[in-house]
C-alpha positions in Angstrom: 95.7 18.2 -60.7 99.7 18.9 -59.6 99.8 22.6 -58.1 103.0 24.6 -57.9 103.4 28.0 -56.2 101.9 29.7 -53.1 102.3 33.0 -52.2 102.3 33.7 -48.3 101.7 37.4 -47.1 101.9 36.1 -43.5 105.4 34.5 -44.0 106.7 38.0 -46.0 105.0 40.0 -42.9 106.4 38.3 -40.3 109.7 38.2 -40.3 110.7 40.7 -37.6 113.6 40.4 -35.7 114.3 42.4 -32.6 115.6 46.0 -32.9 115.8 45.9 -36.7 112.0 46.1 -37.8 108.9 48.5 -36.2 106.2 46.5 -34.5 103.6 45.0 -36.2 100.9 47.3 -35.1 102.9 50.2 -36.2 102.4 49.3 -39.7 98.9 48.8 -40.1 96.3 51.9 -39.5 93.8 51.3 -36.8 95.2 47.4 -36.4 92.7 46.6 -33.5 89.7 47.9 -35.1 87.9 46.9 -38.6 89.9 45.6 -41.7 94.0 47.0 -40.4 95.1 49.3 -43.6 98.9 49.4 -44.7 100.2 53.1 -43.9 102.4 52.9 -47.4 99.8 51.1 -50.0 96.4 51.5 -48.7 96.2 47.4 -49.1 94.0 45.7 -46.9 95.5 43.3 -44.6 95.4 39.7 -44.4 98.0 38.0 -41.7 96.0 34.8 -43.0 95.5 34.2 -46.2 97.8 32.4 -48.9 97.6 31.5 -52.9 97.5 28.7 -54.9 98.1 28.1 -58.4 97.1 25.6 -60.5 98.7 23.9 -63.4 95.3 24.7 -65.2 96.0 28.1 -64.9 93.6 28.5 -62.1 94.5 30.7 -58.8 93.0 29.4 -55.4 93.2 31.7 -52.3 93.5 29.9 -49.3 91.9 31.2 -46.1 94.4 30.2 -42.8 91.6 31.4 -40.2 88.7 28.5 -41.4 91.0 26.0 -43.5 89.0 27.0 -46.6 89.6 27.8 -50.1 88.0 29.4 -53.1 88.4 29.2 -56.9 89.5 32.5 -58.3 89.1 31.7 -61.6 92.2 31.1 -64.8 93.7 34.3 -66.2 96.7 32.3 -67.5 97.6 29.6 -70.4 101.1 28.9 -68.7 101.0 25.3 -66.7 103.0 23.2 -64.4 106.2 23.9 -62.6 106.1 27.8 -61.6 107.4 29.2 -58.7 106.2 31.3 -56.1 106.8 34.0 -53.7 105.2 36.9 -52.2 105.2 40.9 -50.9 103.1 42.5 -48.7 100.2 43.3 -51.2 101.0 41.0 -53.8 101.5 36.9 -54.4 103.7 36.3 -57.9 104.3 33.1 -59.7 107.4 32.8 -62.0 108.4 30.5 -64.8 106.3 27.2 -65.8 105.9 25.8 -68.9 103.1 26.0 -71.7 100.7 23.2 -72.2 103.9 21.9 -74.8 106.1 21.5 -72.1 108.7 24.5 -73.4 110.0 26.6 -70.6 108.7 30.2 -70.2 110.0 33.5 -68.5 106.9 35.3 -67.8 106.5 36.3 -64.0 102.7 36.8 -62.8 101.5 38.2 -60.1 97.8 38.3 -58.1 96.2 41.6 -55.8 95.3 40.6 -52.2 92.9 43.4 -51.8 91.0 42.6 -55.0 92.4 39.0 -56.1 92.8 39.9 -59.8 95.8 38.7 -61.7 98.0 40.3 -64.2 101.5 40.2 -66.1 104.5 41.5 -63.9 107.7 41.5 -65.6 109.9 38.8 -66.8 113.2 36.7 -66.3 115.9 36.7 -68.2 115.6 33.5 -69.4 112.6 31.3 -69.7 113.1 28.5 -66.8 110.9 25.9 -66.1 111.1 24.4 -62.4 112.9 27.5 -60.8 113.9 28.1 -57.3 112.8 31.1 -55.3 113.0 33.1 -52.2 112.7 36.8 -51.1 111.8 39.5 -48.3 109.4 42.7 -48.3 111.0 44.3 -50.8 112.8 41.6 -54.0 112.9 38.0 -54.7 115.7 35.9 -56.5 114.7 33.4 -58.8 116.8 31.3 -60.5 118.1 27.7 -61.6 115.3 25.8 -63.4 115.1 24.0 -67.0 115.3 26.4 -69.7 114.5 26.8 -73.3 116.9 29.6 -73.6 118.2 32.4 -74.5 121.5 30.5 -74.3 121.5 26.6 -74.6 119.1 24.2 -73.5 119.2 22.6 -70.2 119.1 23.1 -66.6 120.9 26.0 -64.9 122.6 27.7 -62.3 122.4 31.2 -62.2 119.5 33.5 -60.4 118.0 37.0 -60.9 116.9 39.9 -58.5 113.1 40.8 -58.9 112.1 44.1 -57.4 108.7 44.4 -56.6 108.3 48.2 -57.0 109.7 48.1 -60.4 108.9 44.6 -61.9 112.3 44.2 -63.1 114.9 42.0 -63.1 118.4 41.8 -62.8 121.2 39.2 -63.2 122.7 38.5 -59.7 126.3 37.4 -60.6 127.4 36.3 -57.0 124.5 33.7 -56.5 124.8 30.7 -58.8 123.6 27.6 -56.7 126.1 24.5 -56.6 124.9 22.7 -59.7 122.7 23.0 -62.7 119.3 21.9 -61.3 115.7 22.7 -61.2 112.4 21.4 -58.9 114.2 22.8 -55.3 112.7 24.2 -53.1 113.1 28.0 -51.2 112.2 29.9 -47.6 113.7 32.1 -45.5 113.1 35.4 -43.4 114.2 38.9 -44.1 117.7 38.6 -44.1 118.4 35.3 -45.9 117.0 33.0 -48.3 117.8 29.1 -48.3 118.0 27.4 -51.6 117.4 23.0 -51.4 118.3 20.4 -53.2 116.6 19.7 -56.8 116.9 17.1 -59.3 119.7 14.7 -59.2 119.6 13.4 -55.6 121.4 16.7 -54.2 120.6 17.0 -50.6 122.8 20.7 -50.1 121.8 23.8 -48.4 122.5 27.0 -50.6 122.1 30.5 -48.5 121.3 34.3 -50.1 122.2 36.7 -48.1 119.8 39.6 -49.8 121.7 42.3 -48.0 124.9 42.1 -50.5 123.5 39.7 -52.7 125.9 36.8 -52.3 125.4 33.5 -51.8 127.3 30.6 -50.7 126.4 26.5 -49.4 126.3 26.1 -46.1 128.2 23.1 -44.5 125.8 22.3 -42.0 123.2 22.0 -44.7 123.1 18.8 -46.2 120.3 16.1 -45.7 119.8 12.9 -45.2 116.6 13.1 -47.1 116.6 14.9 -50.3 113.7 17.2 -51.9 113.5 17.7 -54.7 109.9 18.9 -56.0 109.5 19.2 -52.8 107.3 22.0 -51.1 108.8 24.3 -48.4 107.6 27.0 -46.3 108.5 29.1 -43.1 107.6 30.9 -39.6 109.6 34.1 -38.0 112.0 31.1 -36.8 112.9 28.2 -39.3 112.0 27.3 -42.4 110.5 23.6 -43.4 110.5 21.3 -46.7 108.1 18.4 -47.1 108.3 15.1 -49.4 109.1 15.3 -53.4 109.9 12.9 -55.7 111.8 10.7 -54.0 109.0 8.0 -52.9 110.8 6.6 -50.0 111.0 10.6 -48.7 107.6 10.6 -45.8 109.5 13.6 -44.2 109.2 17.1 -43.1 112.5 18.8 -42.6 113.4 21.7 -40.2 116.2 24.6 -40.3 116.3 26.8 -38.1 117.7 30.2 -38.8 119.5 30.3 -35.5 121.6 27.4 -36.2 121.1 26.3 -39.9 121.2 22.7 -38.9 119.0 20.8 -40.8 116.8 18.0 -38.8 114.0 15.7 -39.3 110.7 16.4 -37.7 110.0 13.2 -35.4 106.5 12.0 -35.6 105.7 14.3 -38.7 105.0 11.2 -41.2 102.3 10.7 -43.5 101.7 8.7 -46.7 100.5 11.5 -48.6 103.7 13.7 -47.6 105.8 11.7 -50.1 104.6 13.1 -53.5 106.0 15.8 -56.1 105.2 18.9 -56.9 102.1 20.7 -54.9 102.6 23.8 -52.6 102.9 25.5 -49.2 101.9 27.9 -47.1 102.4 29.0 -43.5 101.7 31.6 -40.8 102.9 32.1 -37.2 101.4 28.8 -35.8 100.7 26.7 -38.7 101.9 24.9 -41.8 100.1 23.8 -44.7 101.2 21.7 -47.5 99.5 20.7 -50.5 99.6 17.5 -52.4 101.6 17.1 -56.2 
């Protein structure tokens, strides 16, 4: 079974820098005592916890506390090649493909609190394969195969989802280098950092959310290139792990500081080089799923 799309409330949460955010503790009610409640939502909180989905149209939840996970059940006909990305009380998937392979624009989305799944908006195409990244409050998606409106074929342009409005909107000044699909996305609160995709592309592409522009960065490109690759991120870098290419055994590191990309030494396994899959991380850990 291939898996795309994992939706990390720890990564969304966590992404503090100094001066610019409240501390942790100030958000949640009672933090240190019982299940923490969110001041804004009423949401319970989970710093640990992360969801899959499944090409079946099954949703996993993955517990980061005991390495566990649980079967939530299918509440969707759409299969392979979503994307995924996360707020603080939700986990949404976007894009895919029906069990005929045609590309599809509907964007779906999954409660923490009560892990029930429903409809949340769409794109404004149907894309197959997109790229995604976001902070608290929107994501872009973009790129992807699509089945239209417009022609046929892969593409560059993204949109801006807002999460308290399940719209979205066509962001003109972020258009990735190339028409591609299958690439991966992370980043913090400020930025999001678009890679690679089909075609051997091993570039860096960076969204600053703020004024939503986006531009590649030249200290970006790769040695190793993945695409269909799974990527994920802490408060300080963001990582990408195997894809298609079958030769590609890495995990990459870029670290928002710099945005120098580098090869994690020692981080090799057979089972890092497939397609597809997903990840998920928190403060101390990574977790990456097979394709």
């Amino acid at each position: 079974m291939t898996t795309r799309g994992i939706f990390i409330l720890e990564n969304v949460r966590s992404r503090q820098r100094e001066g610019e955010w409240v501390p942790l503790d100030n958000v949640w009610v009672n933090p240190g005592s019982g299940t923490p409640v969110q001041w804004k939502s009423g949401g319970e909180a989970n710093l640990n916890k992360g969801f899959f989905y499944a090409d079946t149209g099954s949703w996993y939840t993955f517990d980061m506390t005991t390495d566990t996970h649980n079967e939530l059940g299918s509440d969707s006909p759409i299969s392979g090649q979503a994307q995924g990305f996360s707020s603080m009380t939700h986990g949404y998937k976007a894009g895919g493909s029906n069990p005929g392979g045609t590309s599809v624009n509907d964007i779906e989305k999954i409660a923490y609190a009560t892990n029930t799944g429903q409809n949340a908006g769409y794109m404004n195409r149907k894309r197959r394969g997109p790229m995604a990244a976001g902070n608290m409050t929107q994501a872009w998606i973009g790129s992807g195969f699509s089945h239209g409106p417009g022609p046929a074929g892969r593409t560059s342009d993204f949109q801006r989802y807002t999460y308290s409005t399940e719209t979205a909107s066509n962001s003109g000044s972020v258009n990735v280098p190339y028409d591609t699909s299958k690439g991966g996305g992370a980043g913090n609160q400020e930025y999001g950092y678009i890679r690679d995709g089909e075609n051997g592309f091993t570039w860096t592409y960076k969204i600053t959310y703020a004024s939503d522009t986006g531009a590649q960065i030249p200290s970006g490109n790769g040695a190793s290139r993945y695409n269909n690759s799974r990527s994920w991120a802490n408060p300080s870098n963001a990582f990408w792990a195997g894809g298609g290419n079958s030769t590609n055994q890495s995990v990459t590191k870029l670290p928002f500081s710099t945005e120098t990309l580098s090869i994690i030494p020692g981080v090799v396994a057979t089972n890092t080089a497939t397609s597809g899959g997903g990840a998920a991380g928190n403060h101390t850990h990574g977790y990456f799923q097979n394709g």
